[in-house]
N, C-alpha and C positions, 0 to 999 in steps of 0.2 A: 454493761457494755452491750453493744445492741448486734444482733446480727447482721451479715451482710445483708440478709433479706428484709431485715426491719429498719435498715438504712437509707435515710430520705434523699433521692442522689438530687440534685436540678445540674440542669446543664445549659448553660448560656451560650446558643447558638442553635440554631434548627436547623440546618444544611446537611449535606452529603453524609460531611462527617460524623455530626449524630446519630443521623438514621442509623450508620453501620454502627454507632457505640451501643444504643440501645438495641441491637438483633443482635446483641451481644451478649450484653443485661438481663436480656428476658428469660435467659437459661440458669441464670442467679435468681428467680423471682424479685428481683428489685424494681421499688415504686420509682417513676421517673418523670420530673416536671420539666419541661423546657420551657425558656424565654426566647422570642424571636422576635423583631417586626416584622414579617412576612406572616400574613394571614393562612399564606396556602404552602409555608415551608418544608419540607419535605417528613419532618420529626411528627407533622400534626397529629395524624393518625395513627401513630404506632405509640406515645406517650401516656402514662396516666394522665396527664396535666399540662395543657397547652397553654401558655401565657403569650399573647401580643403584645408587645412593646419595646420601646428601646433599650440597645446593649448599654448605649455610652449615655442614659439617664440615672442619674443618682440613686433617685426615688427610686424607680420603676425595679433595678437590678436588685436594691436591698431591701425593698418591700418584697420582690421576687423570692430574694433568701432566706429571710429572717425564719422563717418557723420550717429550714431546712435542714439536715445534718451535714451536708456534705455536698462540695458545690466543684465543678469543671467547665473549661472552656471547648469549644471546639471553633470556636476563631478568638483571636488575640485582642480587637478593637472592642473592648470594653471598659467599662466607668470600676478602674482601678478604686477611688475612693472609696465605694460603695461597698467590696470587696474586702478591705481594710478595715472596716466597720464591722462587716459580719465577722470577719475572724478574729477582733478585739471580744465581738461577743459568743463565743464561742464556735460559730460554724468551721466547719473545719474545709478547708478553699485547697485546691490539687489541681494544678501547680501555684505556687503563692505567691500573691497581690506581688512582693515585691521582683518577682520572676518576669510575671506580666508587665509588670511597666518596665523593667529592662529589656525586653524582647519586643516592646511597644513602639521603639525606637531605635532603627538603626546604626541611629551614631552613640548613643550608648552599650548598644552591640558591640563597634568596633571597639570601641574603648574599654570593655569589659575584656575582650581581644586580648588589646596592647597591654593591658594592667598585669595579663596572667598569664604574659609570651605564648598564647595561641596563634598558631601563624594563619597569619592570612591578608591579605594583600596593600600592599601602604594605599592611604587614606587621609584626605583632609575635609574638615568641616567647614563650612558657608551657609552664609544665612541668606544671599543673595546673587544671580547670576555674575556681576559685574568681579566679585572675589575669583568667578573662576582665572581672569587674567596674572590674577596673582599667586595663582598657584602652581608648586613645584614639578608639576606634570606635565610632559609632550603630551597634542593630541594624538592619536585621540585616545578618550577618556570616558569613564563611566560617573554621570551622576543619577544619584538613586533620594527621593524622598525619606528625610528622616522617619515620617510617619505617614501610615494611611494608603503604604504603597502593600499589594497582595497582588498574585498570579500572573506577575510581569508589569504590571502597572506599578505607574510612579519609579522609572528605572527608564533613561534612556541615554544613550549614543550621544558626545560629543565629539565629531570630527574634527571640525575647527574652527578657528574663528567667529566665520559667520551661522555655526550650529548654536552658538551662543544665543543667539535670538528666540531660539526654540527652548530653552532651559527652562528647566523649573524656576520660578523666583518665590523659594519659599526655604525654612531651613531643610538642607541638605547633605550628604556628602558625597567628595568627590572620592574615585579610587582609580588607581592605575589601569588600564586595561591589561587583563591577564592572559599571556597566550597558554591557554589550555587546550588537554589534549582530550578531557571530557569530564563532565557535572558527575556525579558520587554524592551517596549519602550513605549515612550508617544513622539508624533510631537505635537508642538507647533508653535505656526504662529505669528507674532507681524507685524505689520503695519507700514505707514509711519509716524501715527499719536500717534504710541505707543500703540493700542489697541492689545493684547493678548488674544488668546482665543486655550486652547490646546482639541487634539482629545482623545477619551477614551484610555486609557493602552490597547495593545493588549501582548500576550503572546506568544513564538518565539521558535521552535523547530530546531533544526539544525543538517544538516548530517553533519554524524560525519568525514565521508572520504572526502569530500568536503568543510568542515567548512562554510557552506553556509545555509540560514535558508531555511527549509523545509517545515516548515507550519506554519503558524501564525492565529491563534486565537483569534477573537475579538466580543463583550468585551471580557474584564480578567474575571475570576470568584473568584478571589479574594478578601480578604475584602474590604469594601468601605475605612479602614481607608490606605491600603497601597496602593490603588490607587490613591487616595486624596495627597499620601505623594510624588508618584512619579511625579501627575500631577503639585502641587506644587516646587516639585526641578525643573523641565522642564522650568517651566514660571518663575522661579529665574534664571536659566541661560540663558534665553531670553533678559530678564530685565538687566541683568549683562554684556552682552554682546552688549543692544543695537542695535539688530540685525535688519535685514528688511530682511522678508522672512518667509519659513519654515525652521525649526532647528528639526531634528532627535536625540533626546536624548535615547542613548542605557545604558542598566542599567542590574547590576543582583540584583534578588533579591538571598538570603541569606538564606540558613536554618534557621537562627535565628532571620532571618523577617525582616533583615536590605536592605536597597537600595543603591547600591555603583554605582558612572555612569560609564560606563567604554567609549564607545567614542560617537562623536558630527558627526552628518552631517546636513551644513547649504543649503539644498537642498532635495528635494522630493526625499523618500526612498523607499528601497524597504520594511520597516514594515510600509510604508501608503499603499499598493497599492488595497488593501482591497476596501478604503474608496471609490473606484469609484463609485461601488454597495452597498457597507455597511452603508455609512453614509449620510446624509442630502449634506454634502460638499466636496467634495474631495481634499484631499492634493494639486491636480494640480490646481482647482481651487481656493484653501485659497492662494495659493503662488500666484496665480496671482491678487489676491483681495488684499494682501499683497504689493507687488511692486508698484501696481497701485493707493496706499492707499483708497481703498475702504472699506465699512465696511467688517467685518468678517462674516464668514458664519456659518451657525449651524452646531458642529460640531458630535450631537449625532448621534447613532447607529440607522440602521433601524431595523435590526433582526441580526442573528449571522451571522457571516462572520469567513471563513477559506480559508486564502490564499494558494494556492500551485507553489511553484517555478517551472518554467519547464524547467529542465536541458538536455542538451545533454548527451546521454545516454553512458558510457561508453563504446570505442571498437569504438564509432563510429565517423568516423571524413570523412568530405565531404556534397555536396548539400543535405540541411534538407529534411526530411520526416517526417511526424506529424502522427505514427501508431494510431489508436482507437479513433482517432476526432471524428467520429459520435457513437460511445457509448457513450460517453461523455456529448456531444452533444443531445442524448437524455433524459439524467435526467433533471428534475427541477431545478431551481434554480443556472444553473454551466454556468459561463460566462468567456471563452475564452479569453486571448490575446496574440496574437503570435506579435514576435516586428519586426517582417521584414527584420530577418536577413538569409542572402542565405546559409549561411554554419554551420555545428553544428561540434561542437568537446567536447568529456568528460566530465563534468558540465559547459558549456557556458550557461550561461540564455539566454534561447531562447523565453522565454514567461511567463505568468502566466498563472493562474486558478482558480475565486473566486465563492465561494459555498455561495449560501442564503439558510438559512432556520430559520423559526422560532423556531426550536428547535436547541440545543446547538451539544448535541449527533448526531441527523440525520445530522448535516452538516459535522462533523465530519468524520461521517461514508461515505458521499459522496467525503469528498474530498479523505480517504482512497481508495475508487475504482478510483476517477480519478488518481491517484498516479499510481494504480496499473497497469491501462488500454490505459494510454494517452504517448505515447514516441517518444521520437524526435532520430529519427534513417538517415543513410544518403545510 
């Protein structure tokens, strides 16, 4: 049995996410190879083992793994087949091939849903604009790409009739539009030994030009029973799923106090990123305590936590510039992280920036001036 540190990780994706999994890693001494196509992806330089090439290539992903121990995603659009192969020959894959291609697709999300009475918002499937006439829904209505949609993409607004013209003609599904009273998540972690242990609800504001969240707020301030309800639905579809890893369950809650889920990510999100400075353990940590099956980590609150997304600033596209870092820079409690990426364009997440403070309102209030103050211009 090998140790953690004599465990050959590869991680299929070189983005944000990465980067924080391995500044994770590196305090396990653990060797780490990633696969990307981005030559200049943000993983390059911090990796033992920088591979170019395609996620969704047969070849590329299982010639990537083969002489690997132990393989993770940190995006979902990858060549499941490939995956499947390696873990017939013994690699061992965290979260597994068949997690991934259920979470690869939307409408077998839903349906994964309906099969296991998880609530969350009625839904029908189409394979073509001209079905939406036939479907049992007033507008307006939400249709979302079954695959290939990420960070607000592949997801839009139909008001009426003539928004039709605008639709996706590709397979889809439709779902009711939900009058909610705000976005919610709760990450949950299960192990190799099936221990589960989920992170407090945080609460999720989102631009509205960029359908991207813009601040997240943790804890919820919400009742303890409708945290309790979401932390529960979180670790029933852990359990249901079987999973090995972190699972990002996105949820609204409802004017009328109800929790519908709306989607799954089996992989460290962007509503954990809080928990680097916010909690006892951080997402990048539990995921790797997870794979590794080691115990779980504590996943409470240290004080309040208010993440801010850092977007590239509209108008501006070419080599990043980070305007008002050192205002920023000088309050308490505001911790930085830019993800190493050399070019910024129109809401590219280019970074975060998470606010401590022991009060709920002053972090708040701090992350409004980094919002106002901190811009990635080029």
């Amino acid at each position: 049995m090998k140790t953690i540190s004599q465990t050959r990780l590869g991680i299929l994706g070189g983005g944000q996410l990465g980067r924080m999994l391995i500044q994770e890693a590196i305090n396990y001494n653990i060797s780490i190879s990633v696969l990307d196509p981005d030559a200049n992806a943000p993983c390059k330089n911090i990796c033992d083992q920088f591979v170019v090439g395609s996620l969704g290539d047969y070849n590329t992903v299982y010639n990537f793994g083969k002489n690997l121990d132990l393989i993770t995603i940190e995006i979902e659009k990858v060549n499941v087949e490939a995956l499947e192969a390696l873990e017939k020959e013994g690699v061992l894959v965290y979260p597994q091939p068949r997690v991934i291609r259920l979470i690869q697709d939307k409408g077998m999300q839903k349906q994964f849903f309906k099969e296991n009475d998880i609530p969350t918002a009625d839904f029908q499937l189409i394979n073509h604009p001209a079905q939406i006439l036939e479907s049992n829904f007033d507008f307006p209505l939400i249709q979302k790409l079954r695959k290939d949609g990420y960070d607000g993409k592949g997801v839009i607004k139909i008001n009426n009739h003539e928004d039709i013209s605008i639709a996706f003609d590709a397979p889809s599904l439709l779902e009711k539009c939900v009058d909610f009273e705000r976005e919610v998540a709760v990450i949950v972690a299960r192990n190799v030994d099936g221990q589960i242990s989920a992170f407090p609800m945080v609460e999720m504001d989102f631009n509205p030009e960029a359908n991207l969240v813009e601040f997240l707020i943790s804890p919820s301030e919400y009742p303890n029973y409708v945290q309790e309800q979401a932390q529960k639905i979180a670790e029933e579809i852990a359990v249901k799923l079987n999973i090995v890893g972190i699972l990002a369950v996105e949820m609204f809650l409802t004017k009328d106090g109800k929790l519908l889920v709306n989607e799954l990510a089996p992989r460290p999100h962007n509503s954990g990123h809080q928990t680097i400075e916010g909690n006892y353990t951080s997402q990048f940590a539990q995921h790797l305590r997870c794979i590794f099956n080691l115990p779980l980590g504590d996943t409470k609150t240290i004080a309040h936590a208010v993440m801010i997304n850092l977007l590239g600033e509209s108008g501006y596209e070419g080599p990043a510039e980070y305007q008002g870092l050192e205002k920023v820079m000088a309050q308490s409690g505001v911790y930085v992280h830019l993800y190493g990426k050399t070019f910024t364009k129109p809401f590219r997440k280019m970074g975060h920036v998470t606010v401590i403070d022991e009060d709920r309102n002053a972090a708040i209030e701090k992350a409004h001036y980094v919002k106002k103050n901190l811009k990635v211009i080029a």
